[in-house]
C-alpha positions as CSV (number, residue, x, y, z in Angstrom):
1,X,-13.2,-9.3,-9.0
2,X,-11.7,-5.8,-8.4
3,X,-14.1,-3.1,-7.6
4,X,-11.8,0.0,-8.5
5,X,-9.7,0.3,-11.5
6,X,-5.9,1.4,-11.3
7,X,-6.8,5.0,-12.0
8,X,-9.1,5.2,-9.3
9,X,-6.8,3.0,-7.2
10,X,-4.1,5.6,-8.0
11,X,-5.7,8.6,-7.4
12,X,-7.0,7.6,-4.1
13,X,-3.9,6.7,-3.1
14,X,-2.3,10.0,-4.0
15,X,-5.3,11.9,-2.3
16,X,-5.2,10.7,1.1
17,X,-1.2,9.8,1.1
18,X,-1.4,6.9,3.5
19,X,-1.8,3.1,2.6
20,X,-1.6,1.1,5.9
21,X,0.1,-2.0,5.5
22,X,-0.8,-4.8,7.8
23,X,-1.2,-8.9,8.5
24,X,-2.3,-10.9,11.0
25,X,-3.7,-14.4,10.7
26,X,-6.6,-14.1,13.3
27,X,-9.6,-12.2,10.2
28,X,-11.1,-10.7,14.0
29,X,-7.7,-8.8,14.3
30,X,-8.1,-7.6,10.7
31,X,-11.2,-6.6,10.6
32,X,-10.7,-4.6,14.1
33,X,-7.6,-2.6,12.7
34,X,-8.8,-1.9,9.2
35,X,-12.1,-0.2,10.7
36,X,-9.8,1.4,12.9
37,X,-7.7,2.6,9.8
38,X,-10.6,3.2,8.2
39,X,-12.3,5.6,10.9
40,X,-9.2,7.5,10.6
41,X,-9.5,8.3,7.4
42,X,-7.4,5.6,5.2
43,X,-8.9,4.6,2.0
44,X,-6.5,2.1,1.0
45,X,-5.5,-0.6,2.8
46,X,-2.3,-3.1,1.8
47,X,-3.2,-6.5,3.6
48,X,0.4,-8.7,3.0
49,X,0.6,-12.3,2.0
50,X,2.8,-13.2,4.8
51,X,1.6,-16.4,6.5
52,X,-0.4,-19.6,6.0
53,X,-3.6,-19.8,4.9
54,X,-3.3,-15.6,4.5
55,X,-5.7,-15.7,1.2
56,X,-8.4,-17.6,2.9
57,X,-8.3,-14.4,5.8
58,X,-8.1,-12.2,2.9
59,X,-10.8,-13.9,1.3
60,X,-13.1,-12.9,4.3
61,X,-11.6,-9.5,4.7
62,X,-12.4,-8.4,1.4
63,X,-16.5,-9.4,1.6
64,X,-16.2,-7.7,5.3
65,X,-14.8,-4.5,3.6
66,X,-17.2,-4.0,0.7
67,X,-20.3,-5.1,3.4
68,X,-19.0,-2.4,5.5
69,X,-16.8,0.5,4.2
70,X,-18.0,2.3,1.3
71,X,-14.7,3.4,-0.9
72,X,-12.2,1.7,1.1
73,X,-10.3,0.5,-1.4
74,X,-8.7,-3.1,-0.3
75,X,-5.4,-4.6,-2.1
76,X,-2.9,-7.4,-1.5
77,X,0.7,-7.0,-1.1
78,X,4.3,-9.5,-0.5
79,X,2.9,-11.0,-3.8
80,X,5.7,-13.1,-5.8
81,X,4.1,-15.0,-8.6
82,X,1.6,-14.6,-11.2
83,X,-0.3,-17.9,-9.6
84,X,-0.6,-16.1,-6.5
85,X,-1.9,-12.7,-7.6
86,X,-4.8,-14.4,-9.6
87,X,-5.7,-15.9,-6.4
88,X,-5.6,-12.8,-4.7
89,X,-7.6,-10.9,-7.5
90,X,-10.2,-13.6,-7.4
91,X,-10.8,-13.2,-4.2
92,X,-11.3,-9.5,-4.8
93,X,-8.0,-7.7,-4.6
94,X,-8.1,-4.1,-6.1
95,X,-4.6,-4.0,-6.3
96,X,-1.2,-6.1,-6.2
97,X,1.7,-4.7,-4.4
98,X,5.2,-6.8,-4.7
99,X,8.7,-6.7,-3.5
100,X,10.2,-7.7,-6.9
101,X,9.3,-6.7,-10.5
102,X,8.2,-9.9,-12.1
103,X,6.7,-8.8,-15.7
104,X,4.4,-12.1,-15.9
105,X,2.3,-10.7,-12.6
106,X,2.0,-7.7,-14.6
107,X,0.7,-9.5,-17.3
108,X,-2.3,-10.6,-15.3
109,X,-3.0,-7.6,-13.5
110,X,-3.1,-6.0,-16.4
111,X,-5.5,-8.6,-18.7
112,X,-8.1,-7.7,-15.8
113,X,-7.0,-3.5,-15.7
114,X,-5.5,-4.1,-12.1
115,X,-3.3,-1.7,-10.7
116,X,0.1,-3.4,-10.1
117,X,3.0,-1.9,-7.9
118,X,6.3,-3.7,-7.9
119,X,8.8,-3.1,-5.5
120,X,11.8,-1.4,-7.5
121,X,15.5,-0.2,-6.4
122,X,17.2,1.3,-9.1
123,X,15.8,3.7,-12.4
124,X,15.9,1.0,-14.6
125,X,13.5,-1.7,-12.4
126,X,11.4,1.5,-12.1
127,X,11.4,2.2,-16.1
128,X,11.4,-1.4,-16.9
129,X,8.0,-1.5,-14.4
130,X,6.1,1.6,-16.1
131,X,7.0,0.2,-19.2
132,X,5.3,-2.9,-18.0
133,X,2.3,-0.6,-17.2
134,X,2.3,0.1,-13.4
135,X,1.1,3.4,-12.7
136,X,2.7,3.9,-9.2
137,X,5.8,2.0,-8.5
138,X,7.1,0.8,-4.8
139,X,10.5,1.3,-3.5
140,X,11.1,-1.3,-0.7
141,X,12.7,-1.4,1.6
142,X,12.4,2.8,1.1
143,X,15.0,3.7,3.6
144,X,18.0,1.0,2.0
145,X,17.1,1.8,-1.2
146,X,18.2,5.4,-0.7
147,X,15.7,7.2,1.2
148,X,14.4,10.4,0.2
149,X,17.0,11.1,-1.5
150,X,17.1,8.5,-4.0
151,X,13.1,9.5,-4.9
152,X,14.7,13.0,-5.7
153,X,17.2,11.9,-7.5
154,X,14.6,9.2,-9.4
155,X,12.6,11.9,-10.3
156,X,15.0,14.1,-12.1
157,X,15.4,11.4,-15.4
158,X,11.8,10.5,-14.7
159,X,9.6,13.4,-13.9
160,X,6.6,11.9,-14.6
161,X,6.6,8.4,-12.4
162,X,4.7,8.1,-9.1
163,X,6.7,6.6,-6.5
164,X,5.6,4.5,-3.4
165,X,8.0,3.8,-0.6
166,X,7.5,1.1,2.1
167,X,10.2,0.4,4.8
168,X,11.4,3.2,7.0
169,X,8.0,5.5,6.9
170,X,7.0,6.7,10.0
171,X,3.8,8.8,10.7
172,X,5.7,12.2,12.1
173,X,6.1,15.4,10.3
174,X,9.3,15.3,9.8
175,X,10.1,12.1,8.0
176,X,6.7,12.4,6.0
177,X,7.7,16.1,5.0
178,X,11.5,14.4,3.9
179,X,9.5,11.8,2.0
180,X,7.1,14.5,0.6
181,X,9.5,17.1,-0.4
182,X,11.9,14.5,-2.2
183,X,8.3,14.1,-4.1
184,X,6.8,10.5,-3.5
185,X,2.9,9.7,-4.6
186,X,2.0,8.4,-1.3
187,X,3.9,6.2,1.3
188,X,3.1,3.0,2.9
189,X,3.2,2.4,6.5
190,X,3.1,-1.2,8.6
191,X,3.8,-1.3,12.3
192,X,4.5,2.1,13.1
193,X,0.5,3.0,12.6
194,X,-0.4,-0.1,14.2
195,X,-0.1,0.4,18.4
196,X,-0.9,-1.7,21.1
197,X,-2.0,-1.4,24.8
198,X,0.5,-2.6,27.3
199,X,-1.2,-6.2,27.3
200,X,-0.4,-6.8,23.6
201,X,-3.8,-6.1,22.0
202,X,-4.0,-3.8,18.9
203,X,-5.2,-0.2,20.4
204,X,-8.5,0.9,18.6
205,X,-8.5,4.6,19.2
206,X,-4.7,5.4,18.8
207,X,-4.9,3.2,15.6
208,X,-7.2,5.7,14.2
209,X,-5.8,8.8,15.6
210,X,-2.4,8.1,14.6
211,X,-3.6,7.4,10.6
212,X,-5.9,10.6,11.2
213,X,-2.6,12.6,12.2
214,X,-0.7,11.4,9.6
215,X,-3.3,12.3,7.0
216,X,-3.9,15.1,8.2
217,X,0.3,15.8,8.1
218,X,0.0,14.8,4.2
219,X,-2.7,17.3,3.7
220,X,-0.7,19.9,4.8
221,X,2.3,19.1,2.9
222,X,0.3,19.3,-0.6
């Protein structure tokens, strides 16, 4: 059961501007880059449903989060179906993230008040979507969709919706400030925050210092 309810889910999201988005099918591997992300100063973390067996990891995951990391808020993304997201919030998602609009998932997030965030490409997915009740919506992939540009341009008809992009985010001043001037909620990031040493192993410290620097970046963007 979720922890967090989409407002608080929202506004945390919005306050510290990154949600690291990551999977890996060894739970060690997650559990050693979300404390990373986590020490950097990430409060949200997007774990994707990409692989076999990825909601029995998850499963773990979430009990090793709430053990360990007060308010790190833990969601699960690449969600398709309305089957799979009341897996995922059984196992203790706090949020759904999905590449499609699919109004029966929003159904079910929203029986259980669970923030939902479907991945949109054009004003009327992203209309359709709040009207559905998501709070924050998700352009993916950000960069084909249109870039910061098309968030500017969204947000002229709609002032008022909160936009998420995934896909072509990287953690450097100058594309966040692109992203952050066109006037996005927050942005995700996957493998661009997650660095590795030269033998192939996930890099603790410049895990966290690279989601620190980022954060930091949003901060002063605000």
């Amino acid at each position: 059961m979720a922890k967090y309810t989409r407002i608080q889910v929202s506004e945390t999201m919005k306050a510290t501007g990154i949600v690291p988005v990551f999977y890996h099918r060894d739970l060690e591997v997650c559990k050693q880059v979300i404390k990373a992300c986590y020490e950097g100063g990430a409060r949200v973390f997007e774990f994707t449903n990409r692989g076999e067996f990825a909601h029995e990891v998850f499963g773990e995951l979430s009990k090793y989060v709430n053990d360990k990391f007060e308010n790190m808020i833990l969601g699960a993304g690449s969600i398709l179906d309305p089957g799979t997201t009341s897996l995922y919030l059984q196992l203790g998602a706090n949020f759904i993230v999905s590449p499609i609009v699919n109004a029966e998932m929003a159904k079910t997030c929203n029986r259980r008040k669970v923030a939902w965030m479907p991945g949109c490409g054009s004003v009327t997915e992203i209309s359709y979507a709040e009207e559905l009740g998501a709070e924050v919506v998700k352009i993916f992939p950000g960069s084909q969709v249109g870039g910061p540009s098309f968030v500017k341009a969204v947000k002229g008809p709609l002032p008022w919706s909160s936009i998420m992009p995934t896909g072509g985010v990287s953690p450097t001043k100058d594309n966040l400030k692109e992203w952050y001037d066109a006037g996005v909620h927050c942005v995700g990031i996957g493998s661009k925050l997650f660095l590795k040493k030269e033998d192939g192993t996930f890099d603790d410290q410049a895990i966290t210092n690279t989601v620190s620097e980022a954060i930091n970046i949003v901060q002063d963007l605000k």
